[in-house]
N, C-alpha and C positions, 0 to 999 in steps of 0.2 A: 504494500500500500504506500500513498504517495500520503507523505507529511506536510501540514501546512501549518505553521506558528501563531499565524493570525488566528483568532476563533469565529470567523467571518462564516455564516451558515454557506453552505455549497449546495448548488444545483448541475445537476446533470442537465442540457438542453437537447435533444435530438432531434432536429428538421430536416431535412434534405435540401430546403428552401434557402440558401445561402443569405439571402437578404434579409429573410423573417430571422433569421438566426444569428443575425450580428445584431440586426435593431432588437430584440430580444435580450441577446447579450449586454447593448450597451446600457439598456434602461436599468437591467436586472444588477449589473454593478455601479449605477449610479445608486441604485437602490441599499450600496452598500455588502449584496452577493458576490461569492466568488462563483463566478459560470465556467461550467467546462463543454462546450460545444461537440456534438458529432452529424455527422451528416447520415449516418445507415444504423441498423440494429445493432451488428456487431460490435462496429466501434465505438455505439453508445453502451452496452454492456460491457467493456473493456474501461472505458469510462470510471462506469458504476461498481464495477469489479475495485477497480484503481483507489478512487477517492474517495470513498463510503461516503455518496451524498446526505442530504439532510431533506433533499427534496428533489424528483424527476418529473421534466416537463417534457410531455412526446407526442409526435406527430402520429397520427395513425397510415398514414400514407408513407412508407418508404418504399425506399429500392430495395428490393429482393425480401426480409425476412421484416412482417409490418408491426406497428406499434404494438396490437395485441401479444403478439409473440415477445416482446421487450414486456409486458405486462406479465404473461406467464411465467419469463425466468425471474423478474423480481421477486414473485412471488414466492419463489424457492429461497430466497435469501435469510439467512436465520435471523432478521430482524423488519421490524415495518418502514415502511419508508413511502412517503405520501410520494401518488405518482398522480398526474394531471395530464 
């Protein structure tokens, strides 16, 4: 897992939409979040794997494997984590 110092809450973002997912990003850290961006399932599970968010926000529309499938593996995770 990746270490972060700050105690800043973390969100996983997953869109494919590059634009929704920077204007996204930048609100969410003016908002004071640390965001970590993925464009597909995998590398947003890789993500969520990495940084044990505090909060995932996902697109149901991806390339190849879609948000529901990102909703099942969370679900496997030994802890809850609010997903939108």
């Amino acid at each position: 897992r990746l270490y972060y110092p700050d105690m800043s809450p973390r969100i996983v973002l997953i869109d494919d939409e590059t634009n929704l997912r920077q204007n996204m990003t930048d609100i969410l850290e003016t908002a004071g979040y640390v965001v970590f961006g993925a464009a597909d399932a995998d590398a947003g599970l890789a993500l969520i794997r990495d940084t044990n968010p505090d909060a995932i926000l996902c697109d149901v529309a991806l390339p190849g494997n879609d948000g529901f499938y990102v909703l099942e593996q969370v679900g496997q995770l030994a802890r809850v984590v609010p997903f939108i």
